[in-house]
C-alpha positions as CSV (number, residue, x, y, z in Angstrom):
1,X,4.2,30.9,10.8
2,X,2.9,28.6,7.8
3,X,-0.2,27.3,7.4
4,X,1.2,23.9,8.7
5,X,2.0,25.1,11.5
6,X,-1.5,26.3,12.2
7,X,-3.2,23.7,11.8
8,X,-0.5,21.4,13.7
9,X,-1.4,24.1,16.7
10,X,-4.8,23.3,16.7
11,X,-4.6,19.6,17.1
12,X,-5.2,19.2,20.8
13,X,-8.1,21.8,20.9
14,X,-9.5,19.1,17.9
15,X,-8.6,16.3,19.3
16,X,-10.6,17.8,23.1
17,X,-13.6,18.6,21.2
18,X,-13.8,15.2,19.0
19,X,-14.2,13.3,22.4
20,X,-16.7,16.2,23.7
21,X,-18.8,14.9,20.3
22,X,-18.0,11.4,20.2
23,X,-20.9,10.3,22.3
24,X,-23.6,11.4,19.4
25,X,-21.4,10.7,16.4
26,X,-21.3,6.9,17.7
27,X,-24.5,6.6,19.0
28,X,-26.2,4.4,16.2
29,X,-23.1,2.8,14.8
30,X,-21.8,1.0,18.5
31,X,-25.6,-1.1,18.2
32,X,-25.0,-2.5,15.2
33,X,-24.0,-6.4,15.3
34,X,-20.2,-5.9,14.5
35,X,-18.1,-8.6,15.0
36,X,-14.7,-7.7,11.9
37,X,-14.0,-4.4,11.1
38,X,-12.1,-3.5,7.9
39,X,-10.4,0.6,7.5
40,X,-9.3,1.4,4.0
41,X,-8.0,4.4,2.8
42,X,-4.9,6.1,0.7
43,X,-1.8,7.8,1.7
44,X,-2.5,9.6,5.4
45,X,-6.0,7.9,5.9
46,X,-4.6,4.2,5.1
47,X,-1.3,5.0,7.8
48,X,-4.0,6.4,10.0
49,X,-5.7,3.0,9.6
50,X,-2.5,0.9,9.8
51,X,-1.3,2.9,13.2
52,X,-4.5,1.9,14.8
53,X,-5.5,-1.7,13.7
54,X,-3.9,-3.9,16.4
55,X,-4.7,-1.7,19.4
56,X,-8.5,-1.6,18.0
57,X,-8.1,-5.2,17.4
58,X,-6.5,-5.7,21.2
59,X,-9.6,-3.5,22.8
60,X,-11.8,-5.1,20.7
61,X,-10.4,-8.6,20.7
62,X,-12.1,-9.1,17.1
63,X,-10.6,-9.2,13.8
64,X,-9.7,-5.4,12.5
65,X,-7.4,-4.7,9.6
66,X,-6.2,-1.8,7.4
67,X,-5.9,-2.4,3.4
68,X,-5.2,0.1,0.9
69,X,-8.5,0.7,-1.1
70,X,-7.0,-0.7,-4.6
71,X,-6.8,-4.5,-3.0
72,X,-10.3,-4.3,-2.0
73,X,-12.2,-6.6,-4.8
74,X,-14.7,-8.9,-5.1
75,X,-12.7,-11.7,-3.6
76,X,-12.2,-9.5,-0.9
77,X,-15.3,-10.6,1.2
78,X,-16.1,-14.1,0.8
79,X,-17.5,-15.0,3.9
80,X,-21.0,-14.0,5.7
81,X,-20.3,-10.2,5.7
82,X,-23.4,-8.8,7.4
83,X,-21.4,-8.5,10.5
84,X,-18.3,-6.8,9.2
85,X,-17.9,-3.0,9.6
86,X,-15.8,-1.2,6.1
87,X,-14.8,2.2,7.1
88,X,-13.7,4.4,4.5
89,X,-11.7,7.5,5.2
90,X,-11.1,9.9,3.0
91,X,-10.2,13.4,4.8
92,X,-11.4,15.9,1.8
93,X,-14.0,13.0,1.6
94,X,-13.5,13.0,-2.3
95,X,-11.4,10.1,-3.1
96,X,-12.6,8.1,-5.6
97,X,-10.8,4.4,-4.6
98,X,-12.1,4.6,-1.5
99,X,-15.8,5.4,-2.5
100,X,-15.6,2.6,-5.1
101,X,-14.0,0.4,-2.0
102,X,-17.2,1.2,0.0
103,X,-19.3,1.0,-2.8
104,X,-18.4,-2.9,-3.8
105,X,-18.3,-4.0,0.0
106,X,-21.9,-2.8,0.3
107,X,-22.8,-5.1,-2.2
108,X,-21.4,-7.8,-0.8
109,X,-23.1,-6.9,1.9
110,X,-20.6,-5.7,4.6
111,X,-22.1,-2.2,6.9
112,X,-20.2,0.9,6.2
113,X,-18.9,3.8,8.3
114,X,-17.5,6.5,6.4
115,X,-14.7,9.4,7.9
116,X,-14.0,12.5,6.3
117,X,-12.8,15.7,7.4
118,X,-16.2,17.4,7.5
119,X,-19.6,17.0,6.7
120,X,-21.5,16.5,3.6
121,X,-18.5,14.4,1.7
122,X,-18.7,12.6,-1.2
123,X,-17.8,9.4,0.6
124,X,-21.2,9.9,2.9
125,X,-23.3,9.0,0.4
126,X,-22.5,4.8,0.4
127,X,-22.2,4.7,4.1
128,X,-24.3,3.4,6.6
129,X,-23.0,5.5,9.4
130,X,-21.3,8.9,9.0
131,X,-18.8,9.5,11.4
132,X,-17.3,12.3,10.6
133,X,-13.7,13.5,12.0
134,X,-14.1,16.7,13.6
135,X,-10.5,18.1,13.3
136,X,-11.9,21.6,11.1
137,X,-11.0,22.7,7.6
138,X,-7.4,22.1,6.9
139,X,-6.3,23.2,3.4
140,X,-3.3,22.4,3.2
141,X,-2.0,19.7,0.8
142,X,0.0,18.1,3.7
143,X,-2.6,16.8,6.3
144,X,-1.3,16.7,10.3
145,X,-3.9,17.6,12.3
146,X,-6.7,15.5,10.2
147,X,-4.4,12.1,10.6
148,X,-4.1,12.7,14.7
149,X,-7.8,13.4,14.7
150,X,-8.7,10.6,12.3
151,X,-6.7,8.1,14.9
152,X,-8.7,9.1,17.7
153,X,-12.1,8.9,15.7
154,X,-10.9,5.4,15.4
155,X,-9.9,4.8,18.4
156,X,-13.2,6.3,19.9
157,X,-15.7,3.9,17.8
158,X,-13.7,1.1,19.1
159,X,-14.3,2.2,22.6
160,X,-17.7,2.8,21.9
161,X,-18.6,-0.5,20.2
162,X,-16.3,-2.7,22.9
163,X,-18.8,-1.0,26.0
164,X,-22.1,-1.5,23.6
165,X,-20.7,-5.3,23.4
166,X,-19.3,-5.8,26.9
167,X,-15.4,-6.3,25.3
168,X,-14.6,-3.3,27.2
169,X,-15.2,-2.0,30.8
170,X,-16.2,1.4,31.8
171,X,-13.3,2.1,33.5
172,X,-11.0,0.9,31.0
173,X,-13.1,3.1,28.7
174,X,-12.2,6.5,31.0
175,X,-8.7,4.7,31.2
176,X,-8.3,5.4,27.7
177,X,-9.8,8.8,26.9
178,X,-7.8,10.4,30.2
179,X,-4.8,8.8,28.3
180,X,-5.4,10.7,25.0
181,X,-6.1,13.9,27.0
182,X,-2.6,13.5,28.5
183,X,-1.2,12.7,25.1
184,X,-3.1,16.3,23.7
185,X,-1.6,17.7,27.0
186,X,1.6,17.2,25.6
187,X,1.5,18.1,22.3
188,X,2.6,21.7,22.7
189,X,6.1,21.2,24.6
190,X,6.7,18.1,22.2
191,X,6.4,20.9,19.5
192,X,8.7,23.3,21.4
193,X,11.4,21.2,22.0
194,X,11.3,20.3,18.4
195,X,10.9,23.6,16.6
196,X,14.4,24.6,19.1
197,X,16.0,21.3,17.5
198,X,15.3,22.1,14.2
199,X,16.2,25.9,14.1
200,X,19.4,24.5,15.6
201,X,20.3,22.0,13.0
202,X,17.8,23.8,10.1
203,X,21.2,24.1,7.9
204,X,21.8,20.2,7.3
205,X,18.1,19.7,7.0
206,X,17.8,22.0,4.4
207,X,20.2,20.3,2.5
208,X,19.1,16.7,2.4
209,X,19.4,14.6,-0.3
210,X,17.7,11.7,0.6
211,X,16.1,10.8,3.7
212,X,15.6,7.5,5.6
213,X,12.9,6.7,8.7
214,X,13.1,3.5,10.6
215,X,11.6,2.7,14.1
216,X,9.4,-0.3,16.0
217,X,6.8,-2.1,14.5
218,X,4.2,-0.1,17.1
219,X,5.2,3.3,15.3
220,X,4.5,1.2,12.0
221,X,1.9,3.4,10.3
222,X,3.5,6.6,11.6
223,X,6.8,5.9,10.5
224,X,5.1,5.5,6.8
225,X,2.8,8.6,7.4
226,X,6.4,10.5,8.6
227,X,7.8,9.4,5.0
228,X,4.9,10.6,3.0
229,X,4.7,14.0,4.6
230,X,8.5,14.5,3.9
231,X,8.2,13.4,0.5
232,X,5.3,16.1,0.0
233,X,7.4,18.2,1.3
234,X,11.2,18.4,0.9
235,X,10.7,16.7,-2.3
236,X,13.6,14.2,-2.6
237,X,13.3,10.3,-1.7
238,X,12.2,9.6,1.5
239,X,11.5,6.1,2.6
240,X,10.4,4.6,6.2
241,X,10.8,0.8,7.1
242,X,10.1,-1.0,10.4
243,X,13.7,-1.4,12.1
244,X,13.7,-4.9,11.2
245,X,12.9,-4.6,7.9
246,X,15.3,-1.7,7.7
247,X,18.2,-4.4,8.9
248,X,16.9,-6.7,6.0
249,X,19.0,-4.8,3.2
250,X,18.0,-1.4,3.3
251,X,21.0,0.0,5.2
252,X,22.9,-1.1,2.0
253,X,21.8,2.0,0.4
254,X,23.0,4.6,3.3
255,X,25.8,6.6,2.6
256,X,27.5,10.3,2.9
257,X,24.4,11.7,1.3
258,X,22.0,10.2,3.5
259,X,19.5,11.6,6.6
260,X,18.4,9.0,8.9
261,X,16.0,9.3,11.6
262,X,15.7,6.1,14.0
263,X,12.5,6.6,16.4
264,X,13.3,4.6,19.5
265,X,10.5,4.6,22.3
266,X,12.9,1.9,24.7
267,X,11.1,-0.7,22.8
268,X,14.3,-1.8,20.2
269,X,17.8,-2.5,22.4
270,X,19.4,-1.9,19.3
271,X,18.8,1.5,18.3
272,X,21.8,3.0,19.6
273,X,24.1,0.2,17.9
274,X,22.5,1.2,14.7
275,X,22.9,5.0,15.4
276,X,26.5,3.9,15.7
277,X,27.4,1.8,13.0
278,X,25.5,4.5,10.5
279,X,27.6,7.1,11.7
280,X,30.3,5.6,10.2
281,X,28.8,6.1,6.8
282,X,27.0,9.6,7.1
283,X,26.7,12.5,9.2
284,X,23.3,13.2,9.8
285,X,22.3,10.2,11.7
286,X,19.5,11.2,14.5
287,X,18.7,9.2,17.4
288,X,14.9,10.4,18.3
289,X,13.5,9.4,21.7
290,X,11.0,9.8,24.1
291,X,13.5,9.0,27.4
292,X,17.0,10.5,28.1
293,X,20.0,8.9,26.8
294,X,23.1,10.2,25.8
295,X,23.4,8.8,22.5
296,X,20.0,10.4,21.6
297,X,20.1,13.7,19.6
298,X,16.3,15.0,20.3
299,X,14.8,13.6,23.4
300,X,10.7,14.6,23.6
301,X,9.0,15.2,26.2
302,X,6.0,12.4,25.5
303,X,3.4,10.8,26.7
304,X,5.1,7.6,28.0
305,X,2.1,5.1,27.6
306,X,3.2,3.2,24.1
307,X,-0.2,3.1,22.7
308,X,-0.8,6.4,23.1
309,X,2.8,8.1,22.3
310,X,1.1,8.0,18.5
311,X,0.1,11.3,19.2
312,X,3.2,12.8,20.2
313,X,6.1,11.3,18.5
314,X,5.8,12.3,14.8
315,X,5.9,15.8,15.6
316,X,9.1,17.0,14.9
317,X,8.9,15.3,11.5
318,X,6.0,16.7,10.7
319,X,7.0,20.3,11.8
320,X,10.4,19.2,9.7
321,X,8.3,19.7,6.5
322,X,6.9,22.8,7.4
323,X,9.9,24.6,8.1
324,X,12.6,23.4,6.1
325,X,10.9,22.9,3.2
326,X,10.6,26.7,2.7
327,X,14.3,26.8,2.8
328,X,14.1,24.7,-0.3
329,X,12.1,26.7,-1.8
330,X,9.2,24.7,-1.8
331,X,5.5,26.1,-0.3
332,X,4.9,22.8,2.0
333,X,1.3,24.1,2.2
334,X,0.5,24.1,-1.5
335,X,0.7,20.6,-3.8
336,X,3.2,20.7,-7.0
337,X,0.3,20.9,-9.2
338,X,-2.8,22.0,-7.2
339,X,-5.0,20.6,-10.1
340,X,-3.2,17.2,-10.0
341,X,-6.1,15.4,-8.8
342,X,-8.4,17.1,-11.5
343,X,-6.2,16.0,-14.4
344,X,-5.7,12.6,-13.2
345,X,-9.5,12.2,-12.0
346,X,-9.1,10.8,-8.9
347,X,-11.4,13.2,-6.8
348,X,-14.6,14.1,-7.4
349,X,-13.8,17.1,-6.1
350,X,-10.4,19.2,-6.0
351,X,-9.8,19.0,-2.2
């Protein structure tokens, strides 16, 4: 079993014991006057913030948005910012871009929360508030486990701050923490059913040329987190578009060499039309859902509550790149050039 694998294993044991710690890691950041929050962050930690932004903005019923650390400037905060939240994630808490993002919306005077993967990160030292995600050491150069724990670290200071500020109820706070336990509950037979799909159909995997993701605009930030993980991965183009945007040229470019995965939690009617009309063009067309149908070719056993099927639903991608990448002869665990960061200076440290 690769390290992958491992660490994707451990994710609801994480994911238990971040709520179990939650209460003190947000105890001093939920007073503070917070009326916009801002989550910045690269590759996995910016999809992380992207996947959670409306529903933290819907709890919250304030303004919270995701950008990429390299649009954060100094026109970014032009307004009173003593009331707006930055939180920087970085999960080896290294990353340069996001410390500078930190660092300049401190001096325009915005708070700041920082979230890395364990204590003592470099990121810590411009935040306000260190909430660290709990989800344990995980070495390998293709996060999982760290981007489900970082969405529920997210998710937890935006139920913290809505009680604090009376945007949320009690009970909708227990409402929403019995839902993620549910969503951890099911974690391990999502991963079954998956591992028996893709030892069943490892063959045309392994021999991808080029792969395509596209599903609804809820599954946004996990379809692009899906993408990235491949590419780290199988090394070959991978791309993921909303299913709209897919439709606005992108299908253009599928043909006999292309993989397609199409995530369809009921939410997009035309899923199984596009399944179709693909199939004319290539083989490996899959239909991925979380409800029976008989035009679906892996049907998971999910949570069924949309908001919280985030932490179900990318897992037979993810668990795509750590077995069938080895049958490409590539160690999904290990970056092409472990000293990449080091060369290029973009880490203060080589994590």
């Amino acid at each position: 079993m690769s390290t992958i694998e491992n660490y994707m294993l451990e994710t609801p044991e994480r994911m238990l014991e971040i709520i179990d710690r939650s209460a003190e890691l947000f105890a001093e950041v939920k007073k503070a006057a917070i009326k916009k929050i801002v989550i910045t962050g690269s590759g996995t930690s910016y999809h992380s913030a992207l996947q959670m932004s409306k529903q933290l903005q819907h709890l919250l019923q304030m303004e919270v948005y995701a950008i990429y650390p390299f649009a954060i400037t100094e026109d970014t905060f032009l307004q009173d910012n003593e009331q707006t939240l930055v939180v920087g994630i970085s999960q080896g808490g290294s990353s340069y871009s996001t410390y500078n993002a930190m660092k300049l919306a401190k001096s325009k005077g915005c708070l700041t929360a920082s979230m890395a993967g364990g204590p003592d990160a470099f990121i810590d030292e411009v935040a306000d508030y260190v909430l660290t995600v709990y989800c344990g050491e995980e070495l390998a150069g293709a996060k999982t486990k760290g981007f489900y724990c970082t969405k529920l670290n997210l998710l937890l200071l935006a139920l913290y701050i809505g009680v604090e500020q009376d945007r949320v109820s009690l009970s909708v706070f227990d409402e929403k923490i019995e839902e993620v336990k549910k969503a951890a509950a099911y974690f391990k037979e999502v991963y079954d059913v998956s591992e028996q799909w893709i030892e069943e159909h490892k063959e045309t995997l392994a021999n991808a040329q080029e792969i395509r993701i596209t599903g609804p605009a809820n599954s946004y930030g996990d379809i692009l987190e899906s993408a990235l993980k491949l590419l780290e991965t199988m090394r070959c183009p991978v791309t993921g578009y909303e299913f709209e945007e897919f439709i606005h040229g992108i299908y253009n470019a599928i043909n006999e060499k292309s993989t397609v995965f199409i995530l369809d939690d009921g939410s997009e009617s035309r899923s199984k039309k596009m399944k179709e009309v693909l199939s004319d063009w290539s083989d490996s067309i899959f239909l991925v859902t979380n409800y029976e149908t008989k035009d679906a070719d892996l049907v998971l056993p999910t949570t069924q509550n949309k908001d919280f099927l985030t932490f179900n639903f990318i897992i037979p991608l993810q668990l795509i790149c750590a077995k069938i990448s080895t049958l490409r002869g590539v160690d999904p665990s290990t970056p092409k050039d472990p000293k990449f960061h080091m060369k290029l200076g973009s880490k203060k440290f080589n994590k």
